[in-house]
C-alpha positions as CSV (number, residue, x, y, z in Angstrom):
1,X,0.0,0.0,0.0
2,X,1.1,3.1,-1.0
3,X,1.7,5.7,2.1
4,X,1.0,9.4,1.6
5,X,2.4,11.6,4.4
6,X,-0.2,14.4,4.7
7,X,-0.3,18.0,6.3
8,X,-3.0,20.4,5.9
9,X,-4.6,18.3,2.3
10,X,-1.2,18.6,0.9
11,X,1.5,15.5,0.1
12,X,4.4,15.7,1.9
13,X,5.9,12.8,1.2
14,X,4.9,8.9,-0.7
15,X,6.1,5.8,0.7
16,X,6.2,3.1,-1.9
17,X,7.1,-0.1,-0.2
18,X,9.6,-2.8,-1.4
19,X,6.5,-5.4,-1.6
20,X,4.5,-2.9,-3.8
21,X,4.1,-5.3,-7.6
22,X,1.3,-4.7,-9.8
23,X,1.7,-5.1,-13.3
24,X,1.1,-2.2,-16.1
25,X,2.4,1.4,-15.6
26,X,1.7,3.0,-12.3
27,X,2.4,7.0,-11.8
28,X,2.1,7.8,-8.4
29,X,2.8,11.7,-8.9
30,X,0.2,14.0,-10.8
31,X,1.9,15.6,-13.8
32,X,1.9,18.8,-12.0
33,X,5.1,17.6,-9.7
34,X,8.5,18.4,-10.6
35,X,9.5,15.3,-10.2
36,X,7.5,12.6,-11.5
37,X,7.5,9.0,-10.4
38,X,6.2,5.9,-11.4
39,X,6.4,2.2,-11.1
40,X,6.6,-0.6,-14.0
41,X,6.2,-3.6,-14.6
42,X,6.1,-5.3,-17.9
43,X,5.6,-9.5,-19.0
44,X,8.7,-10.8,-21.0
45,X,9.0,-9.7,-24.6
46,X,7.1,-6.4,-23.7
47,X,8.8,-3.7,-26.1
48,X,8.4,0.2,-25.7
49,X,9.2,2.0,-28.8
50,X,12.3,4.1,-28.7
51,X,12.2,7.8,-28.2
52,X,14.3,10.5,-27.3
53,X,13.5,13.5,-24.8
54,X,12.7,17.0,-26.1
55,X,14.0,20.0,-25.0
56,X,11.2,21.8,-22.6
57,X,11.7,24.6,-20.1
58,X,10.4,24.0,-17.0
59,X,10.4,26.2,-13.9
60,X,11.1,24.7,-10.6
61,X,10.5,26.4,-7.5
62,X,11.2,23.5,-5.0
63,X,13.9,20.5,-4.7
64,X,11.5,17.3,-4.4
65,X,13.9,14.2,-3.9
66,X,13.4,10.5,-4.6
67,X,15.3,7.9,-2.4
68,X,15.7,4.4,-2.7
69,X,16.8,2.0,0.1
70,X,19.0,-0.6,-1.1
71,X,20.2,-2.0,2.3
72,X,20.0,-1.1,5.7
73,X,17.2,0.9,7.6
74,X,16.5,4.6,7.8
75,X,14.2,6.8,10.3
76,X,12.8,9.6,8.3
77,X,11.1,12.2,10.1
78,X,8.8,14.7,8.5
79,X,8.2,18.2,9.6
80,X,6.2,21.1,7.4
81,X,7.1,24.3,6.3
82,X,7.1,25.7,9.5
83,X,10.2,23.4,10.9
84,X,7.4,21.4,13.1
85,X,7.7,17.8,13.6
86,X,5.0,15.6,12.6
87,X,6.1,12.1,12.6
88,X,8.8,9.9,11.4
89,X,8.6,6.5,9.3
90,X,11.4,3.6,9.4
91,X,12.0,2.6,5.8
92,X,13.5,-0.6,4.7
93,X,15.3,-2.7,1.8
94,X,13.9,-1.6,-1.1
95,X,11.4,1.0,-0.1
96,X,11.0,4.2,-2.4
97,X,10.8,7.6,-0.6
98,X,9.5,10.8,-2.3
99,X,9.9,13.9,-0.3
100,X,7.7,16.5,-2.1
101,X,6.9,19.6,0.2
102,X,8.1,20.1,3.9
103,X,11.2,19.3,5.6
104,X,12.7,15.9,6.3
105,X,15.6,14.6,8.8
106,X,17.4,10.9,8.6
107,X,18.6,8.6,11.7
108,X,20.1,5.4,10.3
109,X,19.1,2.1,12.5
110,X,21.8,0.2,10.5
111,X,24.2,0.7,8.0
112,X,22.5,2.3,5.3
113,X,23.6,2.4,1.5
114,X,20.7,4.2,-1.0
115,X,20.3,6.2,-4.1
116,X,18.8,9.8,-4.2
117,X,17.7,11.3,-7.5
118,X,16.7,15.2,-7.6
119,X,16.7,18.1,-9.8
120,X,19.5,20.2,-10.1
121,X,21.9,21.8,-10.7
122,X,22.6,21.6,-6.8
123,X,23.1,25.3,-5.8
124,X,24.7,24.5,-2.5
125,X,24.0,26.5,0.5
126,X,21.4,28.2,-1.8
127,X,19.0,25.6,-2.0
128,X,18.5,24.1,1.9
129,X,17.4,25.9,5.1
130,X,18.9,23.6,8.0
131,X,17.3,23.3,11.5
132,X,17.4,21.2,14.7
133,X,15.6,17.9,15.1
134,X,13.0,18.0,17.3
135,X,12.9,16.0,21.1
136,X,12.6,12.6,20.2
137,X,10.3,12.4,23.5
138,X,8.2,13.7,21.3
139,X,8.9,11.0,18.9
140,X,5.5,9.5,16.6
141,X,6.8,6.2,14.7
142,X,4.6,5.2,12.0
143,X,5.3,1.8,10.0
């Protein structure tokens, strides 16, 4: 099952688990996002006709950032725009992480290796506002 952090009627954040298998062409981002993402899965001798990319401007106000778990487990916590925690999620193995709006913070529970895919270019300083994590006393683990 797909998980959709919320806040306010807006998407944070999707959770697509490891388990997630349906077959076809699955888009779990309106075409509105900046970053689009979708699952596939396709039978044997499937083809998909070759093409190319066109050139298209696009404006992008906002860094949205895809993770993929390929070992270990992560605690991600969410927070919206105001730097307020809301609650954090442990992600395993194969799980699929979209952070779309709000901010995010990372606590590994094991050794960790994954892959993040965002826009760019990266403008460095520029393009993050850092803040402190909140008191884990506080802490709201959803699975």
């Amino acid at each position: 099952m797909i998980q959709q952090i919320m806040y306010h009627n807006e998407v944070l954040a999707m959770i697509i688990p490891a388990d997630f298998r349906e077959p076809g062409i699955h888009f779990f981002t309106p075409d509105s996002y900046s970053q689009q993402l979708a699952y596939m899965r396709h039978p044997k001798g499937k083809e998909i006709q070759p093409h190319r990319h066109n050139m298209v401007r696009r404006e992008v106000f906002y860094t949205q950032e895809v993770l993929l778990i390929k070992e270990g487990k992560l605690l991600v916590d969410f927070y919206n725009d105001q730097q307020e925690y809301l609650e954090s999620y442990i992600l395993n193995r194969g799980d699929v992480l979209l952070l779309i709006k709000g901010g995010h913070g990372f606590k590994m529970l094991e050794e960790v290796e994954m892959i993040e895919v965002k826009q760019g270019p990266y403008v460095g300083n520029i393009d993050k506002t850092r803040f402190e994590r909140f008191d884990s006393s506080r802490e709201k683990v959803l699975v």
